[in-house]
N, C-alpha and C positions, 0 to 999 in steps of 0.2 A: 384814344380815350384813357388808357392805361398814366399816357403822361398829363390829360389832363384834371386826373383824380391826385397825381403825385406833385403836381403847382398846386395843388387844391383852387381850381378855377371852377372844380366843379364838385360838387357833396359824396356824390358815388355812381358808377356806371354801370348797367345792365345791356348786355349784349353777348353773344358767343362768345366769353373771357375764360381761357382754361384758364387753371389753377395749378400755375407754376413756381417750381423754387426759386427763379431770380426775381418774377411779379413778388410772391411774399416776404421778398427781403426789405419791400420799399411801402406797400400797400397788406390791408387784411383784406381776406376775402371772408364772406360768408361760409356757411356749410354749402354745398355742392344743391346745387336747387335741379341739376340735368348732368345726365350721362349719354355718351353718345361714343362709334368707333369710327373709325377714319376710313373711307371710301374711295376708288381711283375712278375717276370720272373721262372719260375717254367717247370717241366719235363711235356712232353707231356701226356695227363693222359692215362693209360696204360687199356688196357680191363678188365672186371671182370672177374673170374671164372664161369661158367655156371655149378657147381656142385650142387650146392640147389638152381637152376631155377626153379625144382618141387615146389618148395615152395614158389615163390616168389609171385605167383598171387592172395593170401588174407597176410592180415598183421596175426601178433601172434596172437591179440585177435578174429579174423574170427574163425583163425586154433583151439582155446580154446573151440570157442563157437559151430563149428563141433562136436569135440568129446564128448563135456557137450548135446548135444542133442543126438549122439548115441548111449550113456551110457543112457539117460533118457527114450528114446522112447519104448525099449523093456521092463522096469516094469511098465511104464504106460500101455504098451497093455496088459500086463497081468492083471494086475487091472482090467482091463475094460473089459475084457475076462473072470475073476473071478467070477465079480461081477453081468455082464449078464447071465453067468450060471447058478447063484444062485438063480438069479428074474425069469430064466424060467424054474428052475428046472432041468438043465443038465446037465453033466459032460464035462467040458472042457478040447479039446483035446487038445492044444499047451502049451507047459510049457513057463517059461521068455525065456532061453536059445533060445528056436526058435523064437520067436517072433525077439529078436535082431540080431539073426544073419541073420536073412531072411531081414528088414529093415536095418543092414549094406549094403547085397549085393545089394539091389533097389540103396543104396548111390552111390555105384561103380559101377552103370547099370549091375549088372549081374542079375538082377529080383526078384522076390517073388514068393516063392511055395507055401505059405499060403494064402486061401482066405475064406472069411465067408459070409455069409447070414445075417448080425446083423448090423445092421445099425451104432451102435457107434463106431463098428468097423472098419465099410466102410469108415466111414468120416476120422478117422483117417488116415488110409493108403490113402484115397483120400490127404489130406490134406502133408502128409508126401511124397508122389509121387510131389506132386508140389512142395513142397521142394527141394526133391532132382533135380530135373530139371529145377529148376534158380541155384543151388549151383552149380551143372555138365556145364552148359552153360556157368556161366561168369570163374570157372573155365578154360574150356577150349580156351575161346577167348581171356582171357586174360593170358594163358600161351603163345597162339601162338605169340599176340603180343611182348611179352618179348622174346620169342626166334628169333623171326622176325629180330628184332632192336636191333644190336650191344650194347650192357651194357659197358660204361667207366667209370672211378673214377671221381668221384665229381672234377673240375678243380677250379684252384685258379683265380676269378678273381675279386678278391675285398680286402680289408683288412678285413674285418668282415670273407671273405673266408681262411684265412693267419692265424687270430687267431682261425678259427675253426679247422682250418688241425694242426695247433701246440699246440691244447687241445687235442685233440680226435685221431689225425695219426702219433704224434709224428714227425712235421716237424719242423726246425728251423730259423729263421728269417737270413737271411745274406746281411752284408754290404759292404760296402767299406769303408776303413777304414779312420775317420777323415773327414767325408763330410759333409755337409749342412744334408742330407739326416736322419746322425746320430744324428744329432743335435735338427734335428723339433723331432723327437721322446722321444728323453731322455731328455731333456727342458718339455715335455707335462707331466702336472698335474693332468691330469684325461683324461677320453674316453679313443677313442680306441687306440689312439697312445700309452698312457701311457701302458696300458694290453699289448700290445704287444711287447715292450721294457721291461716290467717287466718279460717276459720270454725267452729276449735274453740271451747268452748263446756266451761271448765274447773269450772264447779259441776257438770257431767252428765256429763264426759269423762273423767275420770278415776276410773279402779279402783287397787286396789292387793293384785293375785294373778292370776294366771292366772285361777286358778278364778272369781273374781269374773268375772272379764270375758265367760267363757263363758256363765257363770249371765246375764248383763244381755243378754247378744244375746238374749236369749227374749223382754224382756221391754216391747222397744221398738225403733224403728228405730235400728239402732245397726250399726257398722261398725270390728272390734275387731281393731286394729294390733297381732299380735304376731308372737313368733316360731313358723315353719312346725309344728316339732314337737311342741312345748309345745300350741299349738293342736290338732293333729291328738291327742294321748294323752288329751286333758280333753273335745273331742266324742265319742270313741270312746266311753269310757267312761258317757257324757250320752245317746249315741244321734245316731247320724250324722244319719240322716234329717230331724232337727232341725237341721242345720247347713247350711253352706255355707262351703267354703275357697275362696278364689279360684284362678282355674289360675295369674296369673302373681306371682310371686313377685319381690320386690326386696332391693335390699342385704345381702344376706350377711356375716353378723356371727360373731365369734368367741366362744369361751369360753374362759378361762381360770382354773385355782386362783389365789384371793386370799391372796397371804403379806401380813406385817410386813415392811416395807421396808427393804430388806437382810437377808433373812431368810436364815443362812446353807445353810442344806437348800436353796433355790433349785435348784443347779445338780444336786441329785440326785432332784426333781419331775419338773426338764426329761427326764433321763434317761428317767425311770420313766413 
């Protein structure tokens, strides 16, 4: 439309036209008749897998320091089973072997068959049973709550979210092709605009329609810079629940009618 206001093939254009410094170099625009900010329009985020939910309810290093204490507890009791024997002149019945596998099964509430009369003993297993019964506890309540509450993919709603899904998930930034939108990004000299234009990827990244763009978010990881309302009228109609708008929203851009530069009606547009 832009070029066919500038062959003057046609009088003036109305449609989603920012109002930019290379357009005003060739064309007038009106005064700004819409304001609107820029939106990342992305796939609905899709549910997790609940395969290694058993695991989800301490992080690695919890799940590390578990087995570094299971592995530890049965030769410290036998030291200390040894070593009391030795000060009271007995022979000690339980080897390592029992010791650990008997304080395994306390971990996994199946009990202890081993009990003693020795006091450094007592406290140990005293001390190792309250262990295991904060470990078993938030264990269990924080499994239930993760299986409770539906688990979905991280959703895109920021750009800091947009460069982290296309470091880490392998998604790709998508335009429309030859817009304002193209322009604040690959113009930008640092931040995050720059980072995320230095990982676009222009045989895959560009569309050239709204519609297009909506249509490709379906159809692959893809992450589709446009503007808010344009985005929101083309998933409406598509089926929201397929979609996902970001919440935050950036640079706010104008619209303006495209005259013939000097076009004398100008200042009765303005008006109207």
């Amino acid at each position: 439309m832009i070029g066919m206001v500038s062959r003057r093939e046609v009088e003036f254009a109305i449609d989603e036209i920012t109002v930019t410094g290379a357009r005003e170099a060739v064309l007038d625009f009106t005064k700004p008749y819409f304001m609107e900010s820029i939106t990342i329009v992305s796939r609905a985020p899709a549910e997790k897998s609940r395969a290694m939910a058993v695991f989800s309810p301490f992080t690695p290093g919890v799940w590390a320091a578990l087995v570094v204490s299971v592995a530890i507890i049965g030769p410290l009791l036998a030291i200390v089973n040894h070593f009391t024997s030795f000060c009271l002149g007995e022979k000690h019945r339980f080897s390592t072997r029992d010791f650990a596998f008997n304080m395994f099964r306390n971990l996994v509430v199946q009990g202890n068959l081993i009990s003693s009369a020795r006091w450094p003993l007592r406290c140990i297993f005293f001390s190792w049973y309250l262990f295991c019964f904060y470990v078993c506890a938030l264990y269990s309540g924080t499994l239930t709550a993760v299986l409770a509450i539906p688990a979905f993919e991280k959703p895109i709603d920021s750009l800091a979210d947009l460069l982290r899904a296309v470091k880490e998930d392998g998604f790709s930034p998508l335009f429309i092709h030859d817009t304002s939108n193209v322009h604040i990004l690959k113009e930008a000299t640092s931040g995050i605009y720059k980072e995320i234009w230095d990982r676009f990827e222009p045989d895959s990244g560009y569309v050239f329609s709204a519609n297009e763009g909506v249509d490709k978010v379906l159809t692959g990881k893809f992450g589709f810079i446009n503007a808010w309302l344009a985005s929101e009228i083309r998933i409406s109609a598509r089926g929201k629940e397929k979609y996902h708008l970001a919440r935050q929203t950036y640079y706010p851009q104008r619209y303006g009618v495209a005259l013939h530069s000097g076009a004398p009606y100008l200042t009765v547009f303005n008006k109207k």
